[in-house]
C-alpha positions in Angstrom: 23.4 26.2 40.6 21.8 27.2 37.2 21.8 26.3 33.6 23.0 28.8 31.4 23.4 27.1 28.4 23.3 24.1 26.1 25.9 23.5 23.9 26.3 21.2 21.1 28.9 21.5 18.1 27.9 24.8 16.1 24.0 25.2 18.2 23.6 27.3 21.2 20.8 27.6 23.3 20.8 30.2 26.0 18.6 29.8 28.8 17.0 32.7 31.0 14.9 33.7 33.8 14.5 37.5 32.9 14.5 39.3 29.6 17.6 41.7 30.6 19.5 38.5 31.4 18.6 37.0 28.4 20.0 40.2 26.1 23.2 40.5 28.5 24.2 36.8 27.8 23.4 37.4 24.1 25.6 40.4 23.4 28.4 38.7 25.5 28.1 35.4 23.3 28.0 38.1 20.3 31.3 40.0 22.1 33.1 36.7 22.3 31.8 35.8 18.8 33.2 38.8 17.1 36.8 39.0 18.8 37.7 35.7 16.9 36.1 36.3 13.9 32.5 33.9 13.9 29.6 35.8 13.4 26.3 34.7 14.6 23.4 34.1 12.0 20.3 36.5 12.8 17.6 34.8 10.4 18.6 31.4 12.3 18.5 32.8 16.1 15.3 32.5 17.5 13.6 34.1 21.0 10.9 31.4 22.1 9.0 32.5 26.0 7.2 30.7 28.2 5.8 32.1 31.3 6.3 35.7 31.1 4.6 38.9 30.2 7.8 40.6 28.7 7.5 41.0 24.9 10.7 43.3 25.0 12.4 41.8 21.7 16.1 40.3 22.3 18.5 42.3 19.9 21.7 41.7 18.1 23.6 44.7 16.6 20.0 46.5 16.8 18.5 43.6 14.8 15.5 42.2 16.6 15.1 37.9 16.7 12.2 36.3 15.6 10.2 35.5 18.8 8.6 32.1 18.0 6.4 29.7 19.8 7.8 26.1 19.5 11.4 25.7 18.6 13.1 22.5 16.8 16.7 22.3 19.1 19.0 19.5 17.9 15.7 17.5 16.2 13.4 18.3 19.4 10.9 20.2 19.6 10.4 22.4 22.1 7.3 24.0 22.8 5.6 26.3 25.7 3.6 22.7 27.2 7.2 21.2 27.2 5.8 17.7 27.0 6.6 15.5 24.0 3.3 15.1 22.4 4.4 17.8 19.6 7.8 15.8 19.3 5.7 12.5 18.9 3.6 14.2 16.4 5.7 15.3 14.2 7.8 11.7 14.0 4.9 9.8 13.6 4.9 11.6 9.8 8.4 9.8 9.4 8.3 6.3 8.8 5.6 6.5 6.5 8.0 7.7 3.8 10.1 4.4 4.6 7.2 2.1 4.9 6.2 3.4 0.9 9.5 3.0 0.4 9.5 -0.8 0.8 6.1 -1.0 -1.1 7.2 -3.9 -3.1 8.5 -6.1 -0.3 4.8 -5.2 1.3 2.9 -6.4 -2.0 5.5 -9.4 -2.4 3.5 -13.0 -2.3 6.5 -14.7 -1.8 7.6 -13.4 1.3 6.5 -15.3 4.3 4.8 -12.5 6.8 7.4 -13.1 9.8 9.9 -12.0 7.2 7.8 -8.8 6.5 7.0 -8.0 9.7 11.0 -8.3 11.1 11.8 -5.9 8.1 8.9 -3.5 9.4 10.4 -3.6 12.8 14.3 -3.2 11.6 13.2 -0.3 9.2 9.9 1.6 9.9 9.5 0.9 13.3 13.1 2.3 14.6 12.3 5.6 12.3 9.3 5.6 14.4 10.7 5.0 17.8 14.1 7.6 16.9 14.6 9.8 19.7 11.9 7.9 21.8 14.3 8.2 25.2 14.0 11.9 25.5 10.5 11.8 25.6 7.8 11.6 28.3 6.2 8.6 28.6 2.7 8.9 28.7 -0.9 6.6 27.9 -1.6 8.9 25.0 2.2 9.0 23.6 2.1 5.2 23.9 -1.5 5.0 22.3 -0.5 6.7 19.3 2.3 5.1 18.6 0.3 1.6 19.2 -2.5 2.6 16.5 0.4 3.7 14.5 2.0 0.4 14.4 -1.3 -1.4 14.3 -2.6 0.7 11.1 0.4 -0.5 9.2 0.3 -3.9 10.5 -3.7 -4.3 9.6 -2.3 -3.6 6.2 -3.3 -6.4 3.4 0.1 -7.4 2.8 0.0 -8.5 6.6 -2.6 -10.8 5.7 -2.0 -13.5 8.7 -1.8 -9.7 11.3 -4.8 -8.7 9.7 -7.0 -11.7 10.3 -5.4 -11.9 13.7 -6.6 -8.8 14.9 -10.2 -9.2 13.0 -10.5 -12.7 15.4 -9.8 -10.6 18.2 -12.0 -7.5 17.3 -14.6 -10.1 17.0 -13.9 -11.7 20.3 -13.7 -8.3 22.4 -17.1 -7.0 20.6 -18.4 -10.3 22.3 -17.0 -9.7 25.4 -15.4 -13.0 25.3 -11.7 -14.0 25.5 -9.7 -14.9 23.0 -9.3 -18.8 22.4 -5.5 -20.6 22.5 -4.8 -18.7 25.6 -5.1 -20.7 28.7 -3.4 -20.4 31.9 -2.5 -22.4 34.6 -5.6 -23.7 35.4 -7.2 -23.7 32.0 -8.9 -20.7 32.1 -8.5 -18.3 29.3 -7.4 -15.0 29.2 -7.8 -12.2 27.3 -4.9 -11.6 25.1 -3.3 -8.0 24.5 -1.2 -7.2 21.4 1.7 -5.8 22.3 4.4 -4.5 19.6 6.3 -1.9 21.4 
């Protein structure tokens, strides 16, 4: 069995292994289309390829479609890799627009930092994380998004955060563990910041 299509509400995405295949299924979508009156929208159709030589351009009533490179389906992006890393690129630019947002409860001195740091997690940390099921899980994906959280949280207004992590900086430059972190048997162990 084969996928032919993805549909969802008024977006359509064709899917094909051959170019010929790929203009038969669009005229017939066009066909379809036209008997009940919808007509599709040229400057918003796109052709992206991956793996193939054929540069034959996919038509609609003689119109060519934009062949493009990555292609931004239902908020994804989709690119020739097919990983996530350009997905996870491009939402890392979000939540920095909702972090200035909340500048004043950042720069507020009456706020005690857990407070500040549960509203960073309820609103700049789920902008961050939106869409974060769909993609591939991977030590660079989940190292940017670490050293994303942990610039924000280094911020001054996250004074107690910031000396935290300046005691521990210290402590792995030293090649020592961090103190208050004992086992079992009293020995310590090195403590890793984890805010995902």
């Amino acid at each position: 069995m084969q996928l032919d299509d993805l549909d969802f509400a008024d977006d359509l995405a064709l899917l094909s292994q051959t170019q010929q295949q790929m203009q038969e299924k669009t005229n017939s979508v066009a066909a379809a289309s036209a008997a009940v009156g919808l007509n599709i929208h040229k400057g918003k159709s796109k052709t992206p390829r991956y793996n193939t030589a054929c540069t034959n351009p996919i038509t609609i009533d003689g119109e060519d479609l934009e062949d493009v490179k990555t292609l931004t389906y239902l908020g994804s992006i989709i690119d020739e890799q097919g990983g996530s890393d350009a997905d996870v690129k491009a939402q890392i630019g979000k939540p920095r627009g909702a972090y200035l947002q909340l500048k004043n409860i950042w720069n507020s001195k009456q706020l005690p930092t857990n407070t500040k740091v549960r509203i960073f997690n309820t609103n700049v940390k789920t902008v961050l994380l939106y869409e974060a099921e769909t993609w591939r899980t991977t030590k660079a994906i989940i190292q940017k998004i670490q050293v994303f959280i942990n610039s924000y949280l280094r911020n001054r207004s996250f004074r107690c955060i910031n000396h935290i992590f300046q005691i521990y900086a210290v402590y792995i430059q030293a090649n020592q563990t961090a103190p208050h972190h004992k086992t079992e048997n009293n020995n310590y162990t090195r403590s890793s910041q984890k805010w995902l």
